[in-house]
C-alpha positions, 0 to 999 in steps of 0.5 A, spaced: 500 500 500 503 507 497 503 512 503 503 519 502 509 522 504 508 531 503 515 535 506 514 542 508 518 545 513 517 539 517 516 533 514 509 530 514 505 524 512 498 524 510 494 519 514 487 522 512 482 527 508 476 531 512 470 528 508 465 532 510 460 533 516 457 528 520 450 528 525 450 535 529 455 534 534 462 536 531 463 529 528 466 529 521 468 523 516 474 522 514 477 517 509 483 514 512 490 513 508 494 510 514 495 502 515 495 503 523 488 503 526 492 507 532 492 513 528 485 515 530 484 512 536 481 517 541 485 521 544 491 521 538 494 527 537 495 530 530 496 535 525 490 539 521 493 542 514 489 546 508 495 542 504 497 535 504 504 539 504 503 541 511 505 548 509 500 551 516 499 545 520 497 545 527 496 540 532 488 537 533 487 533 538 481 526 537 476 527 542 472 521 539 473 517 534 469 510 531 469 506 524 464 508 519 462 505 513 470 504 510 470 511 514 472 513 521 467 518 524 472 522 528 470 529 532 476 534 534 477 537 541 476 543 538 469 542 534 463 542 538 458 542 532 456 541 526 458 549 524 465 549 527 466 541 523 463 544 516 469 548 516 474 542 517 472 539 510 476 537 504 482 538 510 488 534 511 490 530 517 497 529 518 503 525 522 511 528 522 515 524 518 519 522 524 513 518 527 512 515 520 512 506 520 518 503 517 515 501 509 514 494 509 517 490 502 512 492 496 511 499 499 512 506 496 510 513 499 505 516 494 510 522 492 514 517 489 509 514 484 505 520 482 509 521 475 511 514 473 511 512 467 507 506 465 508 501 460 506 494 459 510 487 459 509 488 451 512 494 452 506 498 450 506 506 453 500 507 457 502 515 460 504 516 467 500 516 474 496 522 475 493 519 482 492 514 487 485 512 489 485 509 497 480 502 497 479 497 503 481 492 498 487 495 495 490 502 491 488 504 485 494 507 481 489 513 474 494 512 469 493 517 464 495 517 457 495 520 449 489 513 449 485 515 456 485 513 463 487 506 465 486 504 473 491 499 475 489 495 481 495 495 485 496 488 487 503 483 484 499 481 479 497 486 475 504 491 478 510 487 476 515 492 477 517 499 480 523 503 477 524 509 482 531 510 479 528 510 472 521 512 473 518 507 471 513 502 473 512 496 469 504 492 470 502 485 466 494 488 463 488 483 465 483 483 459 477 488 459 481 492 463 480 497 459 474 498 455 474 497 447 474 504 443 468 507 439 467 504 432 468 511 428 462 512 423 467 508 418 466 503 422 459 504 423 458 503 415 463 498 414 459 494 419 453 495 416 454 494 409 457 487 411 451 485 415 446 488 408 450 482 404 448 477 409 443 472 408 437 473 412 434 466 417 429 462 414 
């Protein structure tokens, strides 16, 4: 799983993103980024910024907290009500670099795969990842191209290898992934002819 690693004056790492609102009591809903469910545990502290860089963080500090639908509901010390938590949307939480878990083997930070060039095994250019989208079953690395968007699960099936040095990332594309391209008017004619010379059923 990729982990976002922002640097500002002190580096930080985003853990999660204010969603929205959540009831009348200051709660908010967040969308977690982070493998460790102590992150959010009541009582944490952690850093609210208006940029994943951390450029005007500031400690919070987690009054309450509780999982919801792939989520957590969380209300910070300093959010009473539904008004003051309105104002958290779309803000990130944050942890410094420093209390940041050691990568395990097959882990990259988001900041060094956005950009990547991607191609196939059969050496087909597929542009580079422009996001990552965080799922309870794996990321999703968007590459997009001259041909569209691609969304590669991020699974060893699919990603075959990761050159950070050469930046470059290598993926095996399962069939369907991607959908087939609109027949042109062209086509659209060709195929038609070609059905008016076929006989018609008994």
């Amino acid at each position: 799983m990729a982990k976002k690693k922002q640097t500002a004056q002190q580096p930080y790492l985003v853990v999660g993103q204010i969603v929205a609102p959540h009831g009348i009591r200051g709660e908010v809903k967040v969308e977690v980024m982070s493998d460790n469910p102590e992150r959010f545990k009541a009582g944490a502290e952690l850093y609210l910024s208006s940029t994943p860089e951390g450029a005007d963080a500031r400690p919070v500090r987690l009054a309450t907290s509780r999982p919801h639908q792939n989520r957590m509901l969380v209300r910070l010390a300093t959010t009473p009500d539904r008004n003051a938590a309105e104002t958290l949307r779309g803000l990130y939480l944050l942890i410094p670099e420093a209390d940041a878990m050691a990568l395990g083997e097959h882990e990259n930070f988001v900041h060094d795969l956005i950009g990547l060039r991607v191609e196939t095994t059969a050496g087909e250019a597929l542009g580079k990842i422009v996001e990552i989208v965080f799922t309870p079953a794996n990321d999703v690395y968007v590459a997009r191209g001259e041909a569209g968007e691609v969304l590669l699960p991020a699974t060893r099936e699919v990603v075959r290898s990761v050159d950070l040095a050469a930046r470059t990332m290598v993926v095996e594309l399962p069939e369907g992934l991607r959908e087939p391209a609109e027949p042109d008017d062209a086509d659209d004619e060709q195929a038609a002819d070609a059905g008016a010379d076929e006989p018609a059923a008994a």
